[in-house]
N, CA, C and O of each residue as an XYZ file, in Angstrom:
264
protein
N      27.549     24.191      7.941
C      26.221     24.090      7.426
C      25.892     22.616      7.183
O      26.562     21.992      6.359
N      24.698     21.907      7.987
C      24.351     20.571      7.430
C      23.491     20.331      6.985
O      22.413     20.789      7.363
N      23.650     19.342      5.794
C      22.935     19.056      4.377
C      21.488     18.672      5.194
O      21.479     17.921      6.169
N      20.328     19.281      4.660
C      19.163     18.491      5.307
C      18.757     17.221      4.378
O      18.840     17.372      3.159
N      18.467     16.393      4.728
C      17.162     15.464      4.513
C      16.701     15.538      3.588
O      15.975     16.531      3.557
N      16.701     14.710      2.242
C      15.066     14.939      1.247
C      14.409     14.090      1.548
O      14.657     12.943      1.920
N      12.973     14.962      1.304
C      12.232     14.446      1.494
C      11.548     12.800      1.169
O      11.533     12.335      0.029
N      11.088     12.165      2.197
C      10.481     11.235      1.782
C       9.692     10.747      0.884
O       9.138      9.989      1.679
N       9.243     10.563      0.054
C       7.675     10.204     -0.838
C       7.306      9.318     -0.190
O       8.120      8.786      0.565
N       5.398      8.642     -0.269
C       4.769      8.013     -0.239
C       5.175      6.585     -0.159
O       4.965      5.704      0.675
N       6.015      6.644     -1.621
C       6.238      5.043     -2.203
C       7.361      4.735     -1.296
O       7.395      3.596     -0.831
N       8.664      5.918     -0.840
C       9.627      5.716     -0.330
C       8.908      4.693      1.335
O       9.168      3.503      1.518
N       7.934      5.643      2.418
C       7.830      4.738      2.877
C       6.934      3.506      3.270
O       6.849      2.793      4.269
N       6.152      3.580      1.755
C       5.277      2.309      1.816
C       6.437      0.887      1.692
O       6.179     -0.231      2.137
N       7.600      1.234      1.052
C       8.722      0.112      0.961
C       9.147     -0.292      2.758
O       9.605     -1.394      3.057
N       8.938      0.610      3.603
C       9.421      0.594      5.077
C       8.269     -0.286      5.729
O       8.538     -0.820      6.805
N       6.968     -0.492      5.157
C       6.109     -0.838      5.713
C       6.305     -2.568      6.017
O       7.082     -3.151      5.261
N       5.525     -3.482      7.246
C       5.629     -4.626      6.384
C       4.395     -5.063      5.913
O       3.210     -4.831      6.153
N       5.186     -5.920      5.010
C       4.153     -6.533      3.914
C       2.763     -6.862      3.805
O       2.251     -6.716      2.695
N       2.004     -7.311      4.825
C       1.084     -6.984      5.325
C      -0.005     -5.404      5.321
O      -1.066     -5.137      4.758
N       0.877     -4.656      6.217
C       0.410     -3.387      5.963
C       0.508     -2.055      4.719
O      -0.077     -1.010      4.434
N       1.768     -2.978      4.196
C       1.626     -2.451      2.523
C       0.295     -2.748      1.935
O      -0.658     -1.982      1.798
N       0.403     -3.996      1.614
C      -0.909     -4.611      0.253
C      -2.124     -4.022      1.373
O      -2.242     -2.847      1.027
N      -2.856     -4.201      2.265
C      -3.457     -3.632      2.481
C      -3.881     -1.456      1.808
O      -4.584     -0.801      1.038
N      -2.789     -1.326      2.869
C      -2.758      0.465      2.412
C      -2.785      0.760      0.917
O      -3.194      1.829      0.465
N      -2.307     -0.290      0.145
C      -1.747      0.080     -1.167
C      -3.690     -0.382     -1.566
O      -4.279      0.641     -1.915
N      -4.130     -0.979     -1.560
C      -5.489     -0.794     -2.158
C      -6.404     -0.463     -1.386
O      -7.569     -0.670     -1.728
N      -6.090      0.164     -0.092
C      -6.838      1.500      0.181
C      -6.666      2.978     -0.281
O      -7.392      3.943     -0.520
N      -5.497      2.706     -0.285
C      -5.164      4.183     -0.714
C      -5.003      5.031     -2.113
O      -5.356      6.108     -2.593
N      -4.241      3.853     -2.466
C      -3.976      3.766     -4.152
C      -5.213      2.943     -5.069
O      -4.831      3.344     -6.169
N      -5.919      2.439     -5.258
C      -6.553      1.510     -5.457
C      -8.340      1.971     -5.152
O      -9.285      1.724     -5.902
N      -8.375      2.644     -3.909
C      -9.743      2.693     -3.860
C     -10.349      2.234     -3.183
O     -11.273      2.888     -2.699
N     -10.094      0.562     -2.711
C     -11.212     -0.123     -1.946
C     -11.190      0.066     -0.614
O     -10.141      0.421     -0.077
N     -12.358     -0.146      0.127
C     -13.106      0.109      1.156
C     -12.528     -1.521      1.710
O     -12.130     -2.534      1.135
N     -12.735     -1.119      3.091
C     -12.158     -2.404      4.141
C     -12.839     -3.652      3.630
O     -12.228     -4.701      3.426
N     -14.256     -3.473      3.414
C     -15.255     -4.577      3.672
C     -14.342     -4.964      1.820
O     -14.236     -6.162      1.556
N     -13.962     -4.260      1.084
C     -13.683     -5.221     -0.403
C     -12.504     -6.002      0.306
O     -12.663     -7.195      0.564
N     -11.432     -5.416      0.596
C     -10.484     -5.610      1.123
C     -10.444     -7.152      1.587
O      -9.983     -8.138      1.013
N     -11.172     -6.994      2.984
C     -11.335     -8.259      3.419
C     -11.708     -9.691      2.078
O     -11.021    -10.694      1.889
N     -12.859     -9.333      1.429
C     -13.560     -9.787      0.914
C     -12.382    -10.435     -0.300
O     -12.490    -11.597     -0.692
N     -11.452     -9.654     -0.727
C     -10.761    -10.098     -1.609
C      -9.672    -10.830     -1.267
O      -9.199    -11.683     -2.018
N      -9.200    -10.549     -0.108
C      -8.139    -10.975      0.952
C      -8.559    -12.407      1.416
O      -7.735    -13.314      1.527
N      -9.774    -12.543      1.658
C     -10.291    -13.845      2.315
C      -9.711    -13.616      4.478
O      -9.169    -14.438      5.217
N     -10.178    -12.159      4.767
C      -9.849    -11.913      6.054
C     -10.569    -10.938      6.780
O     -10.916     -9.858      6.301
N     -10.807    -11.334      8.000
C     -12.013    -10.448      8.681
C     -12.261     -8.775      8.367
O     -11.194     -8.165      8.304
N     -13.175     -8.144      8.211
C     -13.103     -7.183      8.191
C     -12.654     -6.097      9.259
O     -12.414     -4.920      8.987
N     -12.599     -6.516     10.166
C     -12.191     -5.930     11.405
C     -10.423     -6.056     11.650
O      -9.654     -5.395     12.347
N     -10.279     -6.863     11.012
C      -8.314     -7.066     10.957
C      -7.852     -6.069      9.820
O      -6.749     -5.525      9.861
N      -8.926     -5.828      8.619
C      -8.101     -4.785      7.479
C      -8.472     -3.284      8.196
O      -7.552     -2.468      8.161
N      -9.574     -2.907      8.757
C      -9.756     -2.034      9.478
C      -8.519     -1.409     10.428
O      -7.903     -0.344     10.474
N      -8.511     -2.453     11.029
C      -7.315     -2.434     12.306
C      -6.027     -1.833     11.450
O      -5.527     -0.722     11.622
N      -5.648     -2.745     10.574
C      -4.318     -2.674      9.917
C      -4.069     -1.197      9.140
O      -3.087     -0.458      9.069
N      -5.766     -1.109      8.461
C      -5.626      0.213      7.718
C      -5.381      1.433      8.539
O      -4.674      2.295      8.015
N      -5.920      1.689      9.934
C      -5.720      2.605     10.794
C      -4.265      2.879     11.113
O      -3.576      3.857     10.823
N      -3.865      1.395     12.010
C      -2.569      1.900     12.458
C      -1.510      1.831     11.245
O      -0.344      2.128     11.505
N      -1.949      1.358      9.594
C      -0.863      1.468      8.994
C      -0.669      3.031      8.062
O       0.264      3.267      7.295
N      -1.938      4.058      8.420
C      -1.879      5.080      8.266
C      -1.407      6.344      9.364
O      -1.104      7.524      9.188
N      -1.512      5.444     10.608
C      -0.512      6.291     11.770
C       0.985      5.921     11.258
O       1.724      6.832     10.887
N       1.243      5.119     11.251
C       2.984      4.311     10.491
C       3.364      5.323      9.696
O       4.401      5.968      9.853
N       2.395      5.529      8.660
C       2.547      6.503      7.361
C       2.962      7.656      8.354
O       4.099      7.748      8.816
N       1.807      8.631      8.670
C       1.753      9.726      8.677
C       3.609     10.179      9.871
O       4.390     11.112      9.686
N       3.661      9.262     10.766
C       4.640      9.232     11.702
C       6.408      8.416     10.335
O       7.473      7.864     10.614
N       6.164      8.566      9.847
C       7.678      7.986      8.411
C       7.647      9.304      8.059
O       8.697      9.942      7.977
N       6.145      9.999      7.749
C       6.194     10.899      6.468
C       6.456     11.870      7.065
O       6.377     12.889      6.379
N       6.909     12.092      8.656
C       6.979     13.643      9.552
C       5.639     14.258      9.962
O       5.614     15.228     10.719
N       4.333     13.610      9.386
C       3.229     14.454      9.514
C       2.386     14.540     11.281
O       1.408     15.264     11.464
């Protein structure tokens, strides 16, 4: 009989992320803000937190098994 896997959490693989696509996700997701704050607070195009927020929620969903 082999031991399965526990499960991942959220936080487990926002630590897998890099750094970049953490602080981003982490105040989209956790936090609330919308790309355009994002950028705005970041001092970076809105079209790069966009970008990042997309594929760093494919990252997620593909860590988390989903």
């Amino acid at each position: 009989m082999s031991a399965s896997k526990p499960a991942k959490t959220l936080a487990d693989v926002l630590t897998e992320l890099p750094e970049e696509e953490r602080i981003i996700l982490t105040a989209h997701l956790l936090r609330g803000l919308s790309a355009p704050e994002i950028a705005e607070l970041l001092g970076v195009p809105e079209r790069a937190v966009s970008s990042l927020i997309a594929s760093g929620k494919a990252r997620l969903s593909a860590l988390l098994g989903l």
